[in-house]
N, C-alpha and C positions, 0 to 999 in steps of 0.2 A: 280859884274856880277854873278846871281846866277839864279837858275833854282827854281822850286816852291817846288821842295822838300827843295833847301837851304834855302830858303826863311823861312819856315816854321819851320825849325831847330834853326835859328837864334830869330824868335820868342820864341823860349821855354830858351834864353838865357838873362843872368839880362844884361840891357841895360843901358851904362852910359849915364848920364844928361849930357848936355851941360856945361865943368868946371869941372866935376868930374873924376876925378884921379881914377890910379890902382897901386898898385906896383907887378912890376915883375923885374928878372934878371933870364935870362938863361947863363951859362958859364958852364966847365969842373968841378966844385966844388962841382955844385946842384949836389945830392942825385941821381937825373931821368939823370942825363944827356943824350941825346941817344934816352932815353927810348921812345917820340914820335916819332920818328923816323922810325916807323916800321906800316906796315896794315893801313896802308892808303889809304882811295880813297882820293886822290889830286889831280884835274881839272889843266892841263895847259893851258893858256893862252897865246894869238900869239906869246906878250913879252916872256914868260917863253921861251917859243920855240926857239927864236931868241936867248935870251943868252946863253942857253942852247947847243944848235949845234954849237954853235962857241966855246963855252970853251971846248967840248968836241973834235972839229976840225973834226966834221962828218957833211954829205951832208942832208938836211931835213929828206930825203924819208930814208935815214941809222939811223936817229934819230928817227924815230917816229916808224920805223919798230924795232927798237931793243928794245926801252925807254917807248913805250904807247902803251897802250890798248884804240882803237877808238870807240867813241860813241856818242851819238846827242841828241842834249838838244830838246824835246820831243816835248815844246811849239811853238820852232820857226826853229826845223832842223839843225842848222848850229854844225859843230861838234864839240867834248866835247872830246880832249885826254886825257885820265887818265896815269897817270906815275904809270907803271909798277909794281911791289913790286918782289922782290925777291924770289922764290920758298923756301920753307924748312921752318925751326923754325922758328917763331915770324914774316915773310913776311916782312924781313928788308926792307928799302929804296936800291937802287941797291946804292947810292951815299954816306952813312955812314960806318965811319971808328970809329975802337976805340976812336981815337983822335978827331973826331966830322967829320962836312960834308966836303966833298973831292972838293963840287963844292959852295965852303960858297960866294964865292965875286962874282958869277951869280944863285943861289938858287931861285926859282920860288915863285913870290909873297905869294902867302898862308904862307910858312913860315916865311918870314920878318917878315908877318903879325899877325900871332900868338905871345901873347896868346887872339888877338882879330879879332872878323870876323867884317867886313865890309858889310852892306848893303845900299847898294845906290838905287836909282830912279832920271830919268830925272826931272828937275825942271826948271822954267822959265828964272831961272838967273843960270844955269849949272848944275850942278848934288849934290844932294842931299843926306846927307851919315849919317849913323847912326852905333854906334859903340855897340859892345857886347862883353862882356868877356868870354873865351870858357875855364872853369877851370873844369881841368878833375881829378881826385882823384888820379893820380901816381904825378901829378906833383908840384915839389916842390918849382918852381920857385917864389912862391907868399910868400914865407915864409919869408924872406928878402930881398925882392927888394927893388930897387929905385921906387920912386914916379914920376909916368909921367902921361900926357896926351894924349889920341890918337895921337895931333899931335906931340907932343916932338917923343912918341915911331915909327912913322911912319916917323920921320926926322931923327934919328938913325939907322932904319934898308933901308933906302935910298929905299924907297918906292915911291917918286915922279915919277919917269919916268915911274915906273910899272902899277901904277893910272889911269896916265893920258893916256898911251897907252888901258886899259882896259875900262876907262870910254869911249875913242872913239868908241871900239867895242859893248858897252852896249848899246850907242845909237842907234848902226844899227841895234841890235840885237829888241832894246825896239818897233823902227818903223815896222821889220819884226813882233812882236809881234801884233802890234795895226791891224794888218788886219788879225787875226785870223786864217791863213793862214802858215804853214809850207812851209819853203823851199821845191820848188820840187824839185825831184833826181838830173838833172843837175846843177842845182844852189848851192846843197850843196856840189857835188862834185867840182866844180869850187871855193867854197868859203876852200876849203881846199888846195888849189892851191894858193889860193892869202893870206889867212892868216898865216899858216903853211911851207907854202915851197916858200921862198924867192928866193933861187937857179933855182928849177922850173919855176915859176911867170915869171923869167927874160927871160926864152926862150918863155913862152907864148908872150909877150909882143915883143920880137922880132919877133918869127916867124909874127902872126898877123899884127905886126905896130901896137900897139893899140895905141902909138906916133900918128901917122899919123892922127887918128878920133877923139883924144882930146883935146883942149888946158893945155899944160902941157909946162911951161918956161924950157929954155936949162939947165938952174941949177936944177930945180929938175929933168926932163930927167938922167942927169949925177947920182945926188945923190941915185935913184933909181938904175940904172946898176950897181951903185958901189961894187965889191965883197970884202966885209966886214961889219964890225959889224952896221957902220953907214949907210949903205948900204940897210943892210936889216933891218934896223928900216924903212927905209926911205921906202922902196917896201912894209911894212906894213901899211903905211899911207896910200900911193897912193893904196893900196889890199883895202880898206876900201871904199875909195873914189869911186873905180873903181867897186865894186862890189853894193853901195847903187845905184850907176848913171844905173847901170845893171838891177836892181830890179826896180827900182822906175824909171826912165828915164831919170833924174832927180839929183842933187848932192850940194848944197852949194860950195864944192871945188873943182868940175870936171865940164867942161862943153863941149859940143860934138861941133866938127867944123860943 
């Protein structure tokens, strides 16, 4: 999921063939350890957001107000949190310790992903993904790696669920694209409600009944109100659903009573 500046960035990067190998190892050893770590714009995604307020055991709207800087992808409106950097020298990550990241077993896709970007596009048999190597001159991780392949290194830093929750939002994002058309104001605020704040989302849905005007089975009804981790995975599906059938009238996996 990228916006046309990333797009464009990823273009200027050597792109592996289909089969072609890289080696990397990041650990406490390398030279740079850390050293990425710092002055980064890093886009969160709904996922990041979800693991993120629950490992830190804070409410959305305390995470996003403390942790991101909010902004909105340009082409299609829907909002673009950027995780915060540190005030003072070098605009650390707020979540890096000598010892390395403080939140390593929920750390937000882009990192897992690194030292490669991902760019995708809808394709007729699912989503379509092309890999790039993002090798910056401090880092030393290429010196003596292991030898992997996209997906070996994206099965190692347990990247599956991160994907496949990001490649859902790409596609609402790719249809709000094809009609040239930005989110208007109400719809991106609402879509920040349903993507981002699971906590939130759950009183919208109460207060309204939005239950009541959908077809939505008892088990996921339940899975959505759930408060917890699986919970608010599950409020981010149904935030997807509920907000394409919103936009569009319309839904593959929502349909209105």
């Amino acid at each position: 999921m990228h916006d046309d500046a990333s797009r464009e960035f990823l273009d200027t990067l050597p792109e592996l063939k289909p089969g072609e190998t890289f080696c990397f190892d990041c650990h406490p050893g390398v030279p740079c350890f850390n050293h990425c770590c710092a002055e980064l714009t890093l886009p969160l995604t709904p996922y990041d957001v979800v693991r993120l307020r629950r490992h830190l055991g804070l409410g959305s709207e305390e995470f996003l107000g403390s942790f991101a800087t909010m902004r909105s992808f340009p082409d299609t409106g829907f909002p673009l949190p950027l995780l915060r950097m540190l005030e003072g020298p070098g605009e650390p990550c707020p979540f890096v310790t000598p010892a390395g990241c403080s939140i390593y077993e929920d750390r937000p896709g882009a990192c897992r992903c690194y030292p490669l970007g991902r760019g995708t596009k809808m394709a007729k048999d699912g989503v379509a993904e092309r890999f790039f190597v993002v090798r910056e001159p401090h880092c030393h991780g290429f010196d003596q790696g292991t030898e992997r392949t996209p997906a070996a290194w994206f099965e190692n830093q347990e990247l599956a669920a991160y994907n496949a929750a990001n490649d859902r939002y790409m596609r609402l994002m790719a249809l709000v694209r094809g009609t040239g058309k930005p989110l208007e104001a109400r719809l991106a605020t609402m879509s920040v409600l349903c993507l981002y704040q699971p906590d939130k989302f759950r009183e919208l849905i109460a207060n309204m009944r939005i239950f009541e005007h959908v077809s939505v089975d008892a088990a996921r009804q339940a899975a959505v109100m759930e408060d917890s981790l699986a919970g608010d995975i599950a409020a981010l599906d149904f935030g997807l659903d509920w907000l394409e059938l919103v936009i569009f009238g319309q839904c593959p996996g929502l349909a209105r009573k």
